[in-house]
C-alpha positions as CSV (number, residue, x, y, z in Angstrom):
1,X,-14.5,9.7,4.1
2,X,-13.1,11.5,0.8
3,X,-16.6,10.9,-0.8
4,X,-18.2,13.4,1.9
5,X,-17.1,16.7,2.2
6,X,-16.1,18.6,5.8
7,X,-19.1,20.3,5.6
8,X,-21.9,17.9,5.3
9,X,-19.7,15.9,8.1
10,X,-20.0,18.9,10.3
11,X,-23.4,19.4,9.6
12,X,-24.4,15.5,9.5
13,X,-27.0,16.4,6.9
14,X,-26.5,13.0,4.6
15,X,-28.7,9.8,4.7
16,X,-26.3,7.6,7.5
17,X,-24.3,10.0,9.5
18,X,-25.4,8.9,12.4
19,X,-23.8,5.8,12.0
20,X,-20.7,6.1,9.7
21,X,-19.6,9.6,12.0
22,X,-20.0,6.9,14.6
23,X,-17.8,4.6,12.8
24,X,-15.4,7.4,11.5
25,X,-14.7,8.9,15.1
26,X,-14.0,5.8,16.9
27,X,-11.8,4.2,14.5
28,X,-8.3,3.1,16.0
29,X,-5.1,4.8,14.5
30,X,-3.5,3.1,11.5
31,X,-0.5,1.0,12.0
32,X,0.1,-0.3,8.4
33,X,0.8,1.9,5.4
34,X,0.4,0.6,1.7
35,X,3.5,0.8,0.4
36,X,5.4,-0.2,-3.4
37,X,7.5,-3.2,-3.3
38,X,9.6,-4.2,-5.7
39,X,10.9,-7.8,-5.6
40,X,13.9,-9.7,-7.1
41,X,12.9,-13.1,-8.6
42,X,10.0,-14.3,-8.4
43,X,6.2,-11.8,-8.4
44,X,4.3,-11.5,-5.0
45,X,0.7,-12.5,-5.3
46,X,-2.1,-11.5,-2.9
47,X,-1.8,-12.6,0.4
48,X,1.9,-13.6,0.6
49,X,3.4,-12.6,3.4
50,X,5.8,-9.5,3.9
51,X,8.7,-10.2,6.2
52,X,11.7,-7.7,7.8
53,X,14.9,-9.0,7.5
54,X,14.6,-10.8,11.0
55,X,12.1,-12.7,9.2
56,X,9.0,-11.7,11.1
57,X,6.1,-10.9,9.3
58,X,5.2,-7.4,9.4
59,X,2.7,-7.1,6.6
60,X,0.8,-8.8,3.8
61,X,1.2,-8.6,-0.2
62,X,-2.2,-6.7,-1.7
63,X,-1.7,-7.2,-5.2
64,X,1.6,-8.0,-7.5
65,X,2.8,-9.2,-10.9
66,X,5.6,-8.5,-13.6
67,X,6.1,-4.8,-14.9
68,X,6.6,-4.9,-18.2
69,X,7.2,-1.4,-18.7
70,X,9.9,-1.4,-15.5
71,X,10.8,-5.1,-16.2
72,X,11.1,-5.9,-12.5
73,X,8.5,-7.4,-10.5
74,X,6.5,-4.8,-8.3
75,X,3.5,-5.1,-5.5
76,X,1.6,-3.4,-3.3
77,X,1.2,-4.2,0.7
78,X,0.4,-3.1,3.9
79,X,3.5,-2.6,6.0
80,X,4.2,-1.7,9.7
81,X,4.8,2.3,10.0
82,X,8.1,1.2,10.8
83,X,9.0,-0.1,7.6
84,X,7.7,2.4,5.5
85,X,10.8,4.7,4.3
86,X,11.9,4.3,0.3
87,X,14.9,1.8,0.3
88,X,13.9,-0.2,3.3
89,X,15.3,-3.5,2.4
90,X,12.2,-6.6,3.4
91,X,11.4,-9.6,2.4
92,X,8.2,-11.8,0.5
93,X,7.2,-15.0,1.6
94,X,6.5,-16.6,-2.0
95,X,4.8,-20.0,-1.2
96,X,7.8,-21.3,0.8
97,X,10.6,-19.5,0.1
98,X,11.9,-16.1,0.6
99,X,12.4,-13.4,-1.8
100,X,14.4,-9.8,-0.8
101,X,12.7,-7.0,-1.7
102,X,13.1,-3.0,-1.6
103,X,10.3,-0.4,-0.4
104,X,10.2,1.7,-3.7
105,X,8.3,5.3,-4.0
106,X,4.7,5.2,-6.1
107,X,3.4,5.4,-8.6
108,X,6.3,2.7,-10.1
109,X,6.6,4.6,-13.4
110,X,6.6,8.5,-13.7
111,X,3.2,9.8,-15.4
112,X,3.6,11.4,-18.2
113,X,0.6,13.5,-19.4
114,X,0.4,15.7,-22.1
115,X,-0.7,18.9,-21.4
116,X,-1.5,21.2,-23.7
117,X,0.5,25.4,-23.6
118,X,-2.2,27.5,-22.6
């Protein structure tokens, strides 16, 4: 809903509303958060499976590969709300065996734009 602003919502005045304010209001709360992974070993791939240290799987790898500017292996998933503080020790299923893993802050590397004195 970032594409439309508060006021057209409010005013409804945009080819659809009917049925994405429809969608938007009635849409359950969120129990997964995308979160930064980074993972010792081997890189998470799409789909693997995100595991707590119990080993039950509370999320699900969105994309992953080698950093080569951190020179560790990072991802991206979805995550319960539960596991979502920086530090939180998990786990990745990489086809069958199991990889620890840390919940790291993002954007992995620090931006760092030149901007010009005014």
């Amino acid at each position: 809903m970032w594409t439309i602003s508060k006021r057209r919502r409010k005013a409804r005045d945009f080819p659809g509303a009917g049925r994405i304010m429809e969608q938007f209001l009635a849409k359950p709360k969120v129990g997964q958060r995308r979160v930064g992974l980074v993972v010792e070993k081997a890189p998470a791939r799409p789909h693997y499976p995100v595991l707590n240290m119990e080993g039950e799987v509370v999320g699900e790898v969105t994309s992953g590969s080698p950093s080569p500017c951190s020179g560790q292996n990072i991802a991206m998933a979805y995550v319960d709300n539960k596991y979502i503080k920086n530090g939180t020790p998990l786990q990745v299923q990489v086809r069958k065996r199991v990889f620890p893993a840390t919940k790291v802050a993002m954007p992995f590397v620090p931006t760092q734009y030149y901007t010009p004195p005014k």
